[in-house]
C-alpha positions in Angstrom: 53.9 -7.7 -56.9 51.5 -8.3 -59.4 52.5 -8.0 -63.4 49.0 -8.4 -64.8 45.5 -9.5 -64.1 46.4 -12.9 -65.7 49.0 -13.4 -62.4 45.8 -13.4 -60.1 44.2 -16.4 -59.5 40.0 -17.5 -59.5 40.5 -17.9 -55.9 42.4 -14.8 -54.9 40.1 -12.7 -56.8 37.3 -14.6 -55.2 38.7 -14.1 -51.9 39.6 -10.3 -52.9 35.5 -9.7 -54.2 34.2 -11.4 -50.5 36.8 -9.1 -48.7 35.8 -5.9 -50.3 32.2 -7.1 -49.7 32.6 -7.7 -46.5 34.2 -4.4 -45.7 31.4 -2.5 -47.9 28.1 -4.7 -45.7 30.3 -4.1 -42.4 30.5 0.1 -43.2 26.9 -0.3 -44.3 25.9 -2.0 -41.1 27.6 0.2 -38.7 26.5 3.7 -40.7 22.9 2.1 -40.2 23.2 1.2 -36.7 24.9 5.1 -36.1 21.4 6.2 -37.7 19.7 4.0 -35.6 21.4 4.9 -32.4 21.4 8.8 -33.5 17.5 8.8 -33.8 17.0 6.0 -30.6 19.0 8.8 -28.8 16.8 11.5 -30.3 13.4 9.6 -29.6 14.4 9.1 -26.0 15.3 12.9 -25.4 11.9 13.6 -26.9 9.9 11.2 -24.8 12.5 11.7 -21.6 10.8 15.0 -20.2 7.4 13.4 -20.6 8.2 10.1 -19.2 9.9 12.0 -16.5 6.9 14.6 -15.9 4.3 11.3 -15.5 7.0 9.4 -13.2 7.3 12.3 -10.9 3.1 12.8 -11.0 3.7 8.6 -10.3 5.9 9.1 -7.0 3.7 12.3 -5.4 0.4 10.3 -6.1 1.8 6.7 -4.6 3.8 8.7 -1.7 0.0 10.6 -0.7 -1.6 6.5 -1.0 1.0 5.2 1.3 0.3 8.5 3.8 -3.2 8.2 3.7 -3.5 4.5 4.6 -0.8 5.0 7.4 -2.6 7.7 8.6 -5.8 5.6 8.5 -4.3 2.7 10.1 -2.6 5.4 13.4 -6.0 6.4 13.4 -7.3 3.6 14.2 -4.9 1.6 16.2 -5.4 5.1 18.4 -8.9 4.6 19.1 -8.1 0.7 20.1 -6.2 2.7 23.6 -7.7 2.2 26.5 -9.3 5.5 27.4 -7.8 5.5 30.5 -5.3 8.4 32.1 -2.6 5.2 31.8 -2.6 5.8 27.7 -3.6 9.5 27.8 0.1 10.0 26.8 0.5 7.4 23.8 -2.8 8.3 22.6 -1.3 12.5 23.0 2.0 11.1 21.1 -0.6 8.9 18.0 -2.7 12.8 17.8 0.2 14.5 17.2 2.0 12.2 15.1 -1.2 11.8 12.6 -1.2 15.9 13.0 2.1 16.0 11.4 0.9 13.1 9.1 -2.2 15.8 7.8 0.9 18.6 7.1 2.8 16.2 5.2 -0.4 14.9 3.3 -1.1 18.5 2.6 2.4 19.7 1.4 2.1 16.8 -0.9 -1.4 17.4 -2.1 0.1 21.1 -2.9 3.1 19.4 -5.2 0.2 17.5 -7.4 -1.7 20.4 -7.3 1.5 22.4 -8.5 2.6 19.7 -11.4 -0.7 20.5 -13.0 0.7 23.8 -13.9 4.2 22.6 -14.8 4.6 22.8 -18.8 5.5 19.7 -20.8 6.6 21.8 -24.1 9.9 22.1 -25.4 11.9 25.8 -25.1 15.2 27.1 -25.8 15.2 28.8 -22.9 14.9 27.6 -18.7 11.1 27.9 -17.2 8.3 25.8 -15.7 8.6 22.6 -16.9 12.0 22.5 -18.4 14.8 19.8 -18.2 18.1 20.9 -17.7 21.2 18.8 -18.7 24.2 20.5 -16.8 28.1 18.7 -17.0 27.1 17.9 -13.2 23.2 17.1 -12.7 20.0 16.8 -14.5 17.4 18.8 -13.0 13.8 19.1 -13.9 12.1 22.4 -13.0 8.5 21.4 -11.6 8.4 20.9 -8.3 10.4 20.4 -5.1 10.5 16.5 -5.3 14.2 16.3 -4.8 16.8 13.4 -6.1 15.3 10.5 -8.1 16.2 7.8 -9.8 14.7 6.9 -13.8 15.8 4.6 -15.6 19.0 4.1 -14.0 20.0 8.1 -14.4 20.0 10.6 -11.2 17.8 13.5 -11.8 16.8 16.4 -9.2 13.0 17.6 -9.7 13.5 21.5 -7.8 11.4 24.0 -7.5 11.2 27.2 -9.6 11.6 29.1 -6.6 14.4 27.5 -5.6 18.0 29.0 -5.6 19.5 26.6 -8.1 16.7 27.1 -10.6 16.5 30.9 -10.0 20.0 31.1 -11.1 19.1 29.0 -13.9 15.8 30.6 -14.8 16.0 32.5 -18.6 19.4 30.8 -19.5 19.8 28.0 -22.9 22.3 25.6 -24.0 26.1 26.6 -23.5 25.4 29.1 -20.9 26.9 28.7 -17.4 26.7 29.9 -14.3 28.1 29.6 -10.7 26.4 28.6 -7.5 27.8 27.7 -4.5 31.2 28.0 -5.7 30.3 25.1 -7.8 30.6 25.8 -11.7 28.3 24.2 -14.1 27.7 24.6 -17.8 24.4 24.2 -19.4 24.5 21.0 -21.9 21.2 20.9 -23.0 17.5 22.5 -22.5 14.5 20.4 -23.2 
């Protein structure tokens, strides 16, 4: 135990001052890089819902390109039959296929048709347009996409009519709510 100052030597005092500095820069550094994560967590929940809005416009717009060319390309691989009653029922099985190629096409033409109107504000309360943190799921209220994947995280785009948003519909942060027999809590709104 120390008497005095004079018992402490230039070198433990010197090794005491880089210490304490050291432990003063590290608490600096990590309430810093707390600020910095707080608000990089903050900036990503405010660009999230639009990111996510634009990726699910992405997937409807690149899954109607991929069903138009394949229904261009059973178009035309259909006329290359023979028109004779040997192919009348592979050219019968191409019509019917690129028939139910046009529904799909058209059901998907409805969901960009439908994002349009989907809302890309921010509310307290669950409508159009909001993102839903739940303890079991994220779901985004726009249209009936169903399970994604963005940036690593699962999200479910539903529709507003459908049950799980229904239930959901007029609800905000710490509310819950049953469905299914499946209990969730709402974590967040956005």
């Amino acid at each position: 135990m120390l008497k005095n100052n004079k018992d402490i030597s230039l070198v433990e005092m010197q090794g005491f001052f880089w210490t304490t500095h050291f432990i003063i820069r590290a608490q600096v550094i990590l309430k810093n890089y707390y600020l910095y994560v707080k608000i990089r967590f903050m900036e990503k929940i405010v660009f999230e819902k639009s990111d996510i809005r634009n990726y699910v416009k992405t997937v409807i717009s690149e899954k109607i390109e991929k069903l138009k060319n394949f229904i261009e390309f059973t178009l035309e691989a259909s006329r290359d039959i023979k028109k004779t009653p040997k192919y009348d029922s592979m050219r019968e099985e191409m019509q019917e296929e690129i028939y139910q190629m046009q529904r799909q096409l058209g059901a998907l033409n409805d969901l960009k048709r439908n994002m349009s109107k989907v809302l890309n504000t921010s509310t307290e309360k669950i409508q159009l347009g909001s993102l839903v943190i739940t303890n079991k799921a994220r779901f985004y209220i726009s249209v009936s996409l169903g399970e994604f994947f963005y940036e690593g995280d699962r999200f479910y785009a539903i529709s507003p009519e459908s049950p799980m948003a229904n239930k959901m519909m007029g609800m905000k942060s710490g509310d819950a709510f049953t469905l299914n027999n499946i209990h969730q809590k709402i974590v967040e709104v956005i």
